[in-house]
C-alpha positions as CSV (number, residue, x, y, z in Angstrom):
1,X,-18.9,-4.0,-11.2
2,X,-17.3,-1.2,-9.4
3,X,-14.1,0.6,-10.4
4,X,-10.8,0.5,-8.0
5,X,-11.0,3.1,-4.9
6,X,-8.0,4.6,-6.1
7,X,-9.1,5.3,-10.3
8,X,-8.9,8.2,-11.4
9,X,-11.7,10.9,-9.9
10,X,-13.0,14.0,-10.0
11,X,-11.5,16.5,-7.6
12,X,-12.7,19.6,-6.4
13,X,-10.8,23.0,-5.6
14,X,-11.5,26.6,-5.5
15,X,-9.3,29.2,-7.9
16,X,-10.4,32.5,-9.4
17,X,-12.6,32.2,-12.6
18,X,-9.8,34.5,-14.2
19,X,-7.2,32.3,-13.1
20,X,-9.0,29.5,-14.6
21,X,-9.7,31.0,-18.1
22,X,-5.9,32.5,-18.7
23,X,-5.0,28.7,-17.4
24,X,-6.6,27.5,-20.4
25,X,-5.4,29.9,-22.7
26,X,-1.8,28.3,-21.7
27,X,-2.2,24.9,-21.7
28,X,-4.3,25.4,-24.9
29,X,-0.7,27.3,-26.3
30,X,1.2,24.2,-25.2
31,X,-0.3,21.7,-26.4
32,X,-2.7,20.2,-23.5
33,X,-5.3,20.2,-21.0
34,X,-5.7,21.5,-17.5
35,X,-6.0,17.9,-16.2
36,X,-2.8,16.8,-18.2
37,X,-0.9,20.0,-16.8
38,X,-2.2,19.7,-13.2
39,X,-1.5,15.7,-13.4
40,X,2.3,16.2,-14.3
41,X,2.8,19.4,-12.2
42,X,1.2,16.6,-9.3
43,X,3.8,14.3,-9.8
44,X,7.1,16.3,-10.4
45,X,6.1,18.0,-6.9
46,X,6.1,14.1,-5.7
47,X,9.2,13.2,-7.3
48,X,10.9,16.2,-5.8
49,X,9.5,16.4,-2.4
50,X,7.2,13.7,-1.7
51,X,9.3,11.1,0.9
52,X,9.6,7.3,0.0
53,X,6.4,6.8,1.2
54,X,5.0,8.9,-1.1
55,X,7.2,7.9,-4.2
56,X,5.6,4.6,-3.6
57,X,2.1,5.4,-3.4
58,X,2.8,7.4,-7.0
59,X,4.5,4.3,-8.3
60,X,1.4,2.2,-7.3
61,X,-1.1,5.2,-8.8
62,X,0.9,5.0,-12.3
63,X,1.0,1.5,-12.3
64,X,-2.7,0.8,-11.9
65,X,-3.2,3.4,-14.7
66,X,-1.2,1.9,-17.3
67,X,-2.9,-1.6,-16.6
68,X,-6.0,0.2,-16.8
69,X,-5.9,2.1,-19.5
70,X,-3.8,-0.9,-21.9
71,X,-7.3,-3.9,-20.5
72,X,-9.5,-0.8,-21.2
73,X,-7.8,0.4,-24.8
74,X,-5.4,-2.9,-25.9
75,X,-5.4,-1.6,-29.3
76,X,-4.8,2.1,-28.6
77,X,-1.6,4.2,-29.6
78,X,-0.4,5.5,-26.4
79,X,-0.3,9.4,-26.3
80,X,2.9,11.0,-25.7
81,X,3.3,12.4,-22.5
């Protein structure tokens, strides 16, 4: 059975190796991971410059997520976040 086109997936990008370790040192300090931070920094630049098309396309992402992730983990507390 193969998973949605549009799940969650690796992505790929280039930044500086030093970059990348004092990154972790601050999400560490806060609390969460890289792919939390860059997730929510993706969709507050959406929310404040992405057009209606857009918006929409993140309302579809989120909402395929959370039936996702409640059919994959019904009995799950949901993190905060």
């Amino acid at each position: 059975m193969s998973e949605p086109s549009d799940t969650t997936k690796p992505r790929q990008f280039r930044v500086a190796e030093g970059h990348w370790k004092a990154y972790k040192r601050v999400c560490d300090g806060l609390g969460v991971t890289r792919a939390e931070d860059l997730n929510a920094h993706i969709k507050a630049v959406i929310a404040e410059h992405g057009d209606a098309e857009a918006r929409r396309l993140a309302a579809e992402a989120d909402a395929e997520l959370a039936e996702r992730r409640a059919r994959m983990h019904p009995g799950r507390p949901r993190q905060a976040g």
